[in-house]
C-alpha positions as CSV (number, residue, x, y, z in Angstrom):
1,X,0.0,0.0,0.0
2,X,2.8,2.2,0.8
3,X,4.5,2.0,-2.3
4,X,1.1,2.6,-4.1
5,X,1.0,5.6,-3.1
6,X,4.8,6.6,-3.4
7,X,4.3,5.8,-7.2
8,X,1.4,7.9,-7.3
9,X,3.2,11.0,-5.6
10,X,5.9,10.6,-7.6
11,X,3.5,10.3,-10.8
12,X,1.9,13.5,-10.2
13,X,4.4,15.5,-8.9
14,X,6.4,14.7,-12.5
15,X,3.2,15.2,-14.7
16,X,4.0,18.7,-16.1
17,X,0.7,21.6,-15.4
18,X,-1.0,22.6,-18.4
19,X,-2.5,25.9,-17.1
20,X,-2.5,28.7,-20.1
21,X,-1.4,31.6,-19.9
22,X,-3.9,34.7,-20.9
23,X,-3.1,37.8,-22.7
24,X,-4.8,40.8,-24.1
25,X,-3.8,41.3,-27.5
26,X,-4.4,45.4,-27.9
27,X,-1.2,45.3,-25.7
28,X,0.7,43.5,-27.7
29,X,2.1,43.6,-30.7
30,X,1.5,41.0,-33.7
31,X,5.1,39.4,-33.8
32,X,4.9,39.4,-30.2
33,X,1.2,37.1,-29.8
34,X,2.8,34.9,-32.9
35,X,5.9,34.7,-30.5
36,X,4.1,33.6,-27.2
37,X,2.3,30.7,-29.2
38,X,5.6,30.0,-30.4
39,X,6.7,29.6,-27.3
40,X,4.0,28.6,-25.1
41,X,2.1,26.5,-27.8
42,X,-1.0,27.7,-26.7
43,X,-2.8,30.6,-24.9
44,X,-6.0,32.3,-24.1
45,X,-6.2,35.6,-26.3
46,X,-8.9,38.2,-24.8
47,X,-9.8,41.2,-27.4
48,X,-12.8,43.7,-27.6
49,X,-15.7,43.0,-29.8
50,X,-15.4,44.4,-32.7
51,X,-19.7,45.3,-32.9
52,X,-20.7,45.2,-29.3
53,X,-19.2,47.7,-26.6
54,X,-17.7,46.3,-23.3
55,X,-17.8,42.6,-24.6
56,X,-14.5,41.0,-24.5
57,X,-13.9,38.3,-26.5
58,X,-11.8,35.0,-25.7
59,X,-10.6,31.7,-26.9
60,X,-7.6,29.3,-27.4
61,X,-5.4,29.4,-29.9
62,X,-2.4,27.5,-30.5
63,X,1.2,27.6,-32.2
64,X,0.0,24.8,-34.4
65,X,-2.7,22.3,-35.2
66,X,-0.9,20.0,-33.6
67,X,-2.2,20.9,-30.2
68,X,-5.7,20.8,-30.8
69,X,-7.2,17.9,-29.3
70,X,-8.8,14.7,-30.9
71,X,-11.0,14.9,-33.7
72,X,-10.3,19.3,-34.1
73,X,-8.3,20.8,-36.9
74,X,-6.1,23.8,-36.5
75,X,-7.7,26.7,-38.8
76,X,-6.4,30.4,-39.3
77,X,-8.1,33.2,-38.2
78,X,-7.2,36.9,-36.8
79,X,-7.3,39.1,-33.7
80,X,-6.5,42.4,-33.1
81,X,-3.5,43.6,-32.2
82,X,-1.5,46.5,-30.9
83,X,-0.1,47.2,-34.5
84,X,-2.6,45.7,-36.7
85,X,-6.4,44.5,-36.7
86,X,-5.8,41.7,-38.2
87,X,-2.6,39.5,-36.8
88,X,-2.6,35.8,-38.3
89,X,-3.7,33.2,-35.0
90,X,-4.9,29.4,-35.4
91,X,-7.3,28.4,-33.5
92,X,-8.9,24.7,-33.2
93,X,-12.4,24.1,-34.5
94,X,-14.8,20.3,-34.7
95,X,-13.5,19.0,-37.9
96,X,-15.5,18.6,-40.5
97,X,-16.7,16.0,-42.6
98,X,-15.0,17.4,-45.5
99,X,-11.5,17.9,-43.7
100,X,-12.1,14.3,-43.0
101,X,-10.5,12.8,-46.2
């Protein structure tokens, strides 16, 4: 029983976190959000939306479709950014039928 639950401690205590990190892009500049994905692989961007006032808008996006999870594809898409309104993200989505083949 004791060593049970040495394995286990050991187990979780090696496991690596996978909390994201969350950043507002009108604060940052493009190269610098493409350069946190880089480096963090993933991240929660927060933006304002574009046609409502005082909504902020959220969601994951990754460094690469690698990271989405099972059964979601990694598709391009934009959010604003210090220097530009449209800096170049990816962000996972349910793939499709279509993206199937």
């Amino acid at each position: 029983m004791r060593r049970a639950a040495l394995c286990l401690c050991i187990l979780a205590v090696s496991l690596p976190a996978h909390a994201l990190s969350r950043y507002a892009t009108p604060t940052l500049t493009c190269a610098r959000i493409q350069a946190i994905l880089k480096e963090e692989n993933a991240a929660i961007l927060r933006y304002p939306s574009p046609r409502i006032a005082d909504l902020t808008l959220y969601d994951i996006y990754v460094s690469n479709g690698r990271f989405c999870s099972n059964g979601e594809v990694g598709v391009t898409t934009y959010v604003p950014a210090k220097d530009t309104r449209q800096c170049r993200v990816m962000e996972c989505r349910q793939r499709t039928s279509d993206e199937n083949r």
